[in-house]
Biopython code that builds the backbone (N, CA, C, O; Angstrom):
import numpy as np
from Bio.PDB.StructureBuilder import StructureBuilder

atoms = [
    (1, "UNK", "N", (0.842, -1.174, 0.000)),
    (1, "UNK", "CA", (0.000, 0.000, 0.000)),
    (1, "UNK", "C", (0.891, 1.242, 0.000)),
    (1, "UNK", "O", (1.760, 1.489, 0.836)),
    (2, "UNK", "N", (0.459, 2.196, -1.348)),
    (2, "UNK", "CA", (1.790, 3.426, -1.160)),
    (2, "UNK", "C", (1.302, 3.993, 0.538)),
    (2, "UNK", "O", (0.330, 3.613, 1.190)),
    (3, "UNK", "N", (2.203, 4.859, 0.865)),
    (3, "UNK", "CA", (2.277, 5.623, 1.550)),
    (3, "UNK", "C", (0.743, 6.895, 2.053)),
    (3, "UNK", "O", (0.160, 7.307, 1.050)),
    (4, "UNK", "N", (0.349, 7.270, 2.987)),
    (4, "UNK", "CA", (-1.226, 8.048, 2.892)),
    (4, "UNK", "C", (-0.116, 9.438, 2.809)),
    (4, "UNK", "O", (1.095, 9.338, 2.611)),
    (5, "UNK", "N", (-0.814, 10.619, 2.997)),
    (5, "UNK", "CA", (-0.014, 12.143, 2.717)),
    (5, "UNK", "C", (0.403, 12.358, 3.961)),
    (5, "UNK", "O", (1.497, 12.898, 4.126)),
    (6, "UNK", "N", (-0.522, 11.913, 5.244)),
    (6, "UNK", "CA", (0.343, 12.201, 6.442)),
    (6, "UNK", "C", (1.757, 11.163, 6.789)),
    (6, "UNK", "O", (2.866, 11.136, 7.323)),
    (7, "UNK", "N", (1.233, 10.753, 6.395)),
    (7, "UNK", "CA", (2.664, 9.486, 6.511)),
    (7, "UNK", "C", (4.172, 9.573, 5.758)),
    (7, "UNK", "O", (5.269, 9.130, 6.097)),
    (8, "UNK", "N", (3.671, 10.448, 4.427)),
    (8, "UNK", "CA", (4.979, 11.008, 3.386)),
    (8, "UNK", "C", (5.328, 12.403, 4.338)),
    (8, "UNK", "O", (6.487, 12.811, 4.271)),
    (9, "UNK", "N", (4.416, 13.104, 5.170)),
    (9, "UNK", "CA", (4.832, 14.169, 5.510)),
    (9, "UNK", "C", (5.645, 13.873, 6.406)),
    (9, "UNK", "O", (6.786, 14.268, 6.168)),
    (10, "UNK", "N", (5.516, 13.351, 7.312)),
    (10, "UNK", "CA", (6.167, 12.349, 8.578)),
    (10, "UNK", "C", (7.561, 12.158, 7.796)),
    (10, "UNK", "O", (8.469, 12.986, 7.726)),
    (11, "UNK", "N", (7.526, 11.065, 7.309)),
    (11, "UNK", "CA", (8.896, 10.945, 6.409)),
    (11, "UNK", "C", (9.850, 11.703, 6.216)),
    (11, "UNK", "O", (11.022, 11.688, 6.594)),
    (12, "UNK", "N", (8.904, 12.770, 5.226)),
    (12, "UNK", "CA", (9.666, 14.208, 5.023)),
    (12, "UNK", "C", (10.258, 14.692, 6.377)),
    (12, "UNK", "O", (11.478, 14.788, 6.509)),
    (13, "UNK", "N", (9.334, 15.018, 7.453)),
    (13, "UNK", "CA", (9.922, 15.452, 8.510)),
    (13, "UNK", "C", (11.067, 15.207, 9.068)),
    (13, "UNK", "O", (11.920, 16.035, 9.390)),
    (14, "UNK", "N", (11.102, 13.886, 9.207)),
    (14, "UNK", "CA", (12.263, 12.692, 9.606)),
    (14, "UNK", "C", (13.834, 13.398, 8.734)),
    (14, "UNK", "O", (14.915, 13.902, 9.036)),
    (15, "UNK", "N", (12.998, 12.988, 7.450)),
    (15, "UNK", "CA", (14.572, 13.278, 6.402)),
    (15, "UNK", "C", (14.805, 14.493, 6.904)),
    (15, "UNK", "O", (15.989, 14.680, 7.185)),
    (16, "UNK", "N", (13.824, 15.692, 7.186)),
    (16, "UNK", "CA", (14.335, 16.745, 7.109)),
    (16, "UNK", "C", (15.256, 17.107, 8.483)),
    (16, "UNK", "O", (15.945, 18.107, 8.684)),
    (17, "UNK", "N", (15.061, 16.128, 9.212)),
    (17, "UNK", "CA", (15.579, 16.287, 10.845)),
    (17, "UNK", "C", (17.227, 16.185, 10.577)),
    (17, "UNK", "O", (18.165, 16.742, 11.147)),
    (18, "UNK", "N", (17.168, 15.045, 9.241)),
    (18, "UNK", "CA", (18.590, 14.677, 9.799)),
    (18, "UNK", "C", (19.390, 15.094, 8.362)),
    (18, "UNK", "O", (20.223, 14.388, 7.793)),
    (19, "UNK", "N", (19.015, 16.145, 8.022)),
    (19, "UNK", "CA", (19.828, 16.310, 7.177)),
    (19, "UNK", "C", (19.220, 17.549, 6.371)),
    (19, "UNK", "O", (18.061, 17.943, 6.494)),
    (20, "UNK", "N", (20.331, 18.182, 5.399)),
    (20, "UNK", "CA", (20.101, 19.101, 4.796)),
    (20, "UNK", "C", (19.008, 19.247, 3.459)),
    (20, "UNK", "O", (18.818, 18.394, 2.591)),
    (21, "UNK", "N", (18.507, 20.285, 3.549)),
    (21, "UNK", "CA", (17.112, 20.208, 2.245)),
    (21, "UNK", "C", (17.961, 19.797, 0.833)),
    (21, "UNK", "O", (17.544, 18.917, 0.080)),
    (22, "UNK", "N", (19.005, 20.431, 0.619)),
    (22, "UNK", "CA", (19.479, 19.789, -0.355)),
    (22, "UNK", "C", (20.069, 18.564, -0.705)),
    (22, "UNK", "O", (20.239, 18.187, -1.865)),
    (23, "UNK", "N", (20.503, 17.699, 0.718)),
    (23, "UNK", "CA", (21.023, 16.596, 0.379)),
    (23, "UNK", "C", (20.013, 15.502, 0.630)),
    (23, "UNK", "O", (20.242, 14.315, 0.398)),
    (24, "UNK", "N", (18.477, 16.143, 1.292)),
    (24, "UNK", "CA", (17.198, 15.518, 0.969)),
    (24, "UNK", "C", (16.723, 15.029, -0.326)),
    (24, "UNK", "O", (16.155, 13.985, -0.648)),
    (25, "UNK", "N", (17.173, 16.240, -1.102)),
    (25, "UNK", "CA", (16.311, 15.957, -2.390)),
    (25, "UNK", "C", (17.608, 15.688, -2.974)),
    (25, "UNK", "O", (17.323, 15.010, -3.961)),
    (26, "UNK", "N", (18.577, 15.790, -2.952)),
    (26, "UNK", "CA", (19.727, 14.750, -3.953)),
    (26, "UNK", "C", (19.548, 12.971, -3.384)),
    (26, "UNK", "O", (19.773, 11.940, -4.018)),
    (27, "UNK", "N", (19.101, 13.142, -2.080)),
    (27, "UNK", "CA", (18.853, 11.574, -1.434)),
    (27, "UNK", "C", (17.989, 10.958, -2.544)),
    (27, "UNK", "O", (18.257, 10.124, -3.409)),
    (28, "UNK", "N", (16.418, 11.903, -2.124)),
    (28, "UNK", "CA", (15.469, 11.852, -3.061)),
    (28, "UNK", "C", (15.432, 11.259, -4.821)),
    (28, "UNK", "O", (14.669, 10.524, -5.448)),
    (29, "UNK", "N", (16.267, 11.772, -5.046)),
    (29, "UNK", "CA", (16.501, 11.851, -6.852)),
    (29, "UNK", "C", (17.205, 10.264, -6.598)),
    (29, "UNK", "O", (16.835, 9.280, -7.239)),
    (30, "UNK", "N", (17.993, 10.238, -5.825)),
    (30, "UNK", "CA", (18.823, 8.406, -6.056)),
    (30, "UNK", "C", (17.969, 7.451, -6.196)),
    (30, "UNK", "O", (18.143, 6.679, -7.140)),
    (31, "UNK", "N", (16.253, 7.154, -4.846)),
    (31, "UNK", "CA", (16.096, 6.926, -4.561)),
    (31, "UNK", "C", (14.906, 6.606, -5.466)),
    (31, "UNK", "O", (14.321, 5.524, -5.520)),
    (32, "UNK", "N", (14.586, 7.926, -6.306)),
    (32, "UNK", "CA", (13.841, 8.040, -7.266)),
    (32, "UNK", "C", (14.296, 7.127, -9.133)),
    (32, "UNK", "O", (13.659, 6.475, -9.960)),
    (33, "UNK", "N", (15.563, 7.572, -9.008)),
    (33, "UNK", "CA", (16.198, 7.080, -10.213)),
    (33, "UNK", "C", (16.593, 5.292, -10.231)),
    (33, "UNK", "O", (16.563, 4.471, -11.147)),
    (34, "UNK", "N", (16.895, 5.197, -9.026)),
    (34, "UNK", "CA", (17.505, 3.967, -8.631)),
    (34, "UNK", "C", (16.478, 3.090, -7.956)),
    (34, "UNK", "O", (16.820, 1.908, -7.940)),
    (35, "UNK", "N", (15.685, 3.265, -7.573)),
    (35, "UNK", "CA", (14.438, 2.528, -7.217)),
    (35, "UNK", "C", (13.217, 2.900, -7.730)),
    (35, "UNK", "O", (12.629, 2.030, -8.373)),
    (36, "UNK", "N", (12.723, 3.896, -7.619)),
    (36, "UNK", "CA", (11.465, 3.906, -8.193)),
    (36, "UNK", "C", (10.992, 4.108, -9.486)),
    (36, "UNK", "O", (9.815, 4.052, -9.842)),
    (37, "UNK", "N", (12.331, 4.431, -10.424)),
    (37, "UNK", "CA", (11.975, 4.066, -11.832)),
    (37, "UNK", "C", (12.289, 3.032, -12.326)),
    (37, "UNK", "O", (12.292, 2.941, -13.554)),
    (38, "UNK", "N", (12.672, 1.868, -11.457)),
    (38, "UNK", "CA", (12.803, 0.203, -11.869)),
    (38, "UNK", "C", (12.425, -0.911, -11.404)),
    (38, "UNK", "O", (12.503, -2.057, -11.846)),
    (39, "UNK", "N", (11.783, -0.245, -9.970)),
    (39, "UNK", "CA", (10.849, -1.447, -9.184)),
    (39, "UNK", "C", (9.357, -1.760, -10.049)),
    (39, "UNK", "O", (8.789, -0.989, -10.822)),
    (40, "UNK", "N", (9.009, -2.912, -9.712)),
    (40, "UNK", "CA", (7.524, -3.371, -10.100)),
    (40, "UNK", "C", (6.726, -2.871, -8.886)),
    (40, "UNK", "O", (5.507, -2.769, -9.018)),
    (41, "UNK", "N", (7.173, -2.621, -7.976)),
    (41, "UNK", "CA", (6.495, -2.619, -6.663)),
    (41, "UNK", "C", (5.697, -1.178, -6.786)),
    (41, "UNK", "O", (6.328, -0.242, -6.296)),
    (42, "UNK", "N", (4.466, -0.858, -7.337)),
    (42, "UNK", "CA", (3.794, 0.563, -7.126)),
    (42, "UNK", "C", (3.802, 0.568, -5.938)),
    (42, "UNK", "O", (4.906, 0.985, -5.589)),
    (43, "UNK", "N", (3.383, 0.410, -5.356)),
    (43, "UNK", "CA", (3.867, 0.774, -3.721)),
    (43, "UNK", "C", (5.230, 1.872, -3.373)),
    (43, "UNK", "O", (5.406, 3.089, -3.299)),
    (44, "UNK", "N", (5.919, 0.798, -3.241)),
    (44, "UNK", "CA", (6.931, 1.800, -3.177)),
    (44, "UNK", "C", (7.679, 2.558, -4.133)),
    (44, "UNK", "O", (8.815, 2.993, -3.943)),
    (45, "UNK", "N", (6.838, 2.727, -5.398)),
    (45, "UNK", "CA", (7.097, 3.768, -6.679)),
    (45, "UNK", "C", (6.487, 5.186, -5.959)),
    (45, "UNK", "O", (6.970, 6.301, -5.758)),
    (46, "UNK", "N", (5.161, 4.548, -5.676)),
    (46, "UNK", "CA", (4.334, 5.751, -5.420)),
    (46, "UNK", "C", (4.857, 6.628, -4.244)),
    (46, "UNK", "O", (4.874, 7.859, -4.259)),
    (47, "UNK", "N", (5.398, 5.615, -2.944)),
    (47, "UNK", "CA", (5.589, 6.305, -2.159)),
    (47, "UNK", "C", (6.855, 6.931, -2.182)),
    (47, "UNK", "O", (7.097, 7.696, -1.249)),
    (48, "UNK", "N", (7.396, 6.827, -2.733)),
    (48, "UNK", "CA", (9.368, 7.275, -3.098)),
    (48, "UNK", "C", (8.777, 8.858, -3.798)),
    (48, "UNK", "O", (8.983, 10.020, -3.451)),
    (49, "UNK", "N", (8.103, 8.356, -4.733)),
    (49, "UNK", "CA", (7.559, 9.812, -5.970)),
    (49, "UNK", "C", (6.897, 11.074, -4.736)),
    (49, "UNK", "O", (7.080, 12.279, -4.564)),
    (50, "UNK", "N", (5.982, 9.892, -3.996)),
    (50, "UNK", "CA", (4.970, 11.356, -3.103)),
    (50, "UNK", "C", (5.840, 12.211, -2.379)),
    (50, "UNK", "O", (5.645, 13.426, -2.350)),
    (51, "UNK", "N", (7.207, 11.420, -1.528)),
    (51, "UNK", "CA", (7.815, 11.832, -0.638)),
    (51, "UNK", "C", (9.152, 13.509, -1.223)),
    (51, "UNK", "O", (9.488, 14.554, -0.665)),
    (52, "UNK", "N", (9.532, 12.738, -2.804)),
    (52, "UNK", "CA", (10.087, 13.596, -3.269)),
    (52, "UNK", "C", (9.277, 14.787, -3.910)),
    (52, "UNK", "O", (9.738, 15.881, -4.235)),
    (53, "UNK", "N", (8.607, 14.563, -3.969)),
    (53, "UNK", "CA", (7.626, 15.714, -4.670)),
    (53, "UNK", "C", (6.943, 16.554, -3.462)),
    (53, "UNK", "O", (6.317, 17.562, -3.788)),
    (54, "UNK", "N", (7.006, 16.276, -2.360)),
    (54, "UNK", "CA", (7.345, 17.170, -0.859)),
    (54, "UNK", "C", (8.371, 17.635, -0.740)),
    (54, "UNK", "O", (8.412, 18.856, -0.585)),
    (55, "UNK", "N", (9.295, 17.067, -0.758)),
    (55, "UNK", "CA", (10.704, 17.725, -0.422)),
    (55, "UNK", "C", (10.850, 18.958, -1.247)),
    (55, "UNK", "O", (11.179, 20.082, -0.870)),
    (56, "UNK", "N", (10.483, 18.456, -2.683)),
    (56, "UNK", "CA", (10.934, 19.837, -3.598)),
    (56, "UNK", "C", (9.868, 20.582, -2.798)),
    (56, "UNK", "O", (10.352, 21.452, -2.074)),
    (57, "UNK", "N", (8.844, 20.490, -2.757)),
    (57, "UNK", "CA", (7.768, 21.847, -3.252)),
    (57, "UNK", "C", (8.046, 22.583, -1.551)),
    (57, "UNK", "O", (7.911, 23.794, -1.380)),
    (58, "UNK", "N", (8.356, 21.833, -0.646)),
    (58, "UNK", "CA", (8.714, 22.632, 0.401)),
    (58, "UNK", "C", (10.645, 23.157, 0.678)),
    (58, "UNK", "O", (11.204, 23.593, 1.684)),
    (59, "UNK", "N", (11.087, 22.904, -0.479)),
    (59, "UNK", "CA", (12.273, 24.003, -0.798)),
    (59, "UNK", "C", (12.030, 25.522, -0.755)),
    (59, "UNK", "O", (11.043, 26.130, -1.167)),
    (60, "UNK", "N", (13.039, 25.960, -0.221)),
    (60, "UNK", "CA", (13.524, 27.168, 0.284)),
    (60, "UNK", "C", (13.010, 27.732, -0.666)),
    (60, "UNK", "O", (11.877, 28.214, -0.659)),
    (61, "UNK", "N", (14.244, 27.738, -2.135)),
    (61, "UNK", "CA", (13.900, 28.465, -3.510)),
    (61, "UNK", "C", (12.477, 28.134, -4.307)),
    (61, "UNK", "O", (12.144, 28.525, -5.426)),
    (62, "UNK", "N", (11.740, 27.285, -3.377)),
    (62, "UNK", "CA", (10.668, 27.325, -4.529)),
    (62, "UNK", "C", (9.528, 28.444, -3.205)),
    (62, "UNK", "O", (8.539, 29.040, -3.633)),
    (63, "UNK", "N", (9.673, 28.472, -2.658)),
    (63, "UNK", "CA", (9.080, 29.349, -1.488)),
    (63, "UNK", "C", (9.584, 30.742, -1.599)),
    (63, "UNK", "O", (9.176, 31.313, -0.589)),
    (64, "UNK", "N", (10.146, 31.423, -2.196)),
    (64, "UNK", "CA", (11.083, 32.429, -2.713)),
    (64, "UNK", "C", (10.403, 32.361, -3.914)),
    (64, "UNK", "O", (9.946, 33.503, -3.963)),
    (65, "UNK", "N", (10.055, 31.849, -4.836)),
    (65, "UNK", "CA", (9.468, 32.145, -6.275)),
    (65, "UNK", "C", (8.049, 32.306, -5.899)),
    (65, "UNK", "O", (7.444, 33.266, -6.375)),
    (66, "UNK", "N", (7.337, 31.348, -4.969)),
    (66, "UNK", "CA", (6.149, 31.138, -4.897)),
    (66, "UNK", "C", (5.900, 32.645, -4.408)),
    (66, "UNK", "O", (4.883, 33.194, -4.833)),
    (67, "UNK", "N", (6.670, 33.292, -3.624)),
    (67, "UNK", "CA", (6.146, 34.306, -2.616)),
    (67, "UNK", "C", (6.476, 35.346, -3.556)),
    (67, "UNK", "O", (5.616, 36.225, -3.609)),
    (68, "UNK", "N", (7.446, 35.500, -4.296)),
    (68, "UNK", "CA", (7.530, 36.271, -5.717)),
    (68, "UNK", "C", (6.104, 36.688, -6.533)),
    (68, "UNK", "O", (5.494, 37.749, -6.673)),
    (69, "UNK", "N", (5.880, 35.207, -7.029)),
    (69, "UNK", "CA", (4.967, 34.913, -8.025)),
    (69, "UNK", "C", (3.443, 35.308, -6.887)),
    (69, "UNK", "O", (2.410, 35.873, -7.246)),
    (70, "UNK", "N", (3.681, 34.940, -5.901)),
    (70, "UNK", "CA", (2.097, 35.816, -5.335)),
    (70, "UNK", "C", (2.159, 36.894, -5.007)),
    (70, "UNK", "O", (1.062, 37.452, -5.020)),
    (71, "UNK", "N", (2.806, 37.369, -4.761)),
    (71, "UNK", "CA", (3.469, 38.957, -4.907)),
    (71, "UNK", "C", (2.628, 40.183, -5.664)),
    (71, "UNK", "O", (1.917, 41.144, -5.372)),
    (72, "UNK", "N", (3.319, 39.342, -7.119)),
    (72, "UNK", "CA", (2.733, 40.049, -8.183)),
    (72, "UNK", "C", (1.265, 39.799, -8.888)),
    (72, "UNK", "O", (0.666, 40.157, -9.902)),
    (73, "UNK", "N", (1.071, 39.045, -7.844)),
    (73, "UNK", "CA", (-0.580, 38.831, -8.881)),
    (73, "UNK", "C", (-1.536, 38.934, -7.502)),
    (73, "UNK", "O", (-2.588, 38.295, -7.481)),
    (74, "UNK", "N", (-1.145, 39.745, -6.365)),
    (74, "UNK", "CA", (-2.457, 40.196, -5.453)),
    (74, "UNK", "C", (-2.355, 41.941, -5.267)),
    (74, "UNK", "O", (-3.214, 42.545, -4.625)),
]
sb = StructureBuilder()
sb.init_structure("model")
sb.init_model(0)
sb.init_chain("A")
sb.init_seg("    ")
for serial, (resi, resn, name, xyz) in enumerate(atoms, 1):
    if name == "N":
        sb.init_residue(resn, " ", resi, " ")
    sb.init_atom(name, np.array(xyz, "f"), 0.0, 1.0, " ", f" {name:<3s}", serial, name[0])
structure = sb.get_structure()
């Protein structure tokens, strides 16, 4: 069973405890490239994909564009 959203957030949290946002999502990308684009297991495709696709969107620089980009359109 993949992962539910509180449970990838959890995760996220975890990774984020012990380590840096960037070497999260370089973790991420291995983990992504090297397992979850060659396992049969949707399961843990899905949950590898949900977890990295947190990590990015709660990056620094994308929080810096986002706050940019709402910026200019309120």
């Amino acid at each position: 069973m993949t992962a539910t959203q509180v449970e990838a957030i959890q995760f996220m949290k975890i990774i984020n405890d012990w380590m840096s946002p960037k070497v999260a999502r370089m973790m991420l990308d291995d983990m992504d490239f090297y397992i979850a684009d060659i396992t049969d297991n949707e399961s843990i495709k899905d949950s590898i994909k949900m977890v990295r696709k947190l990590i990015y969107q709660s990056a620094v620089e994308n929080k810096a564009s986002w706050d940019s980009i709402k910026g200019k359109h309120e």
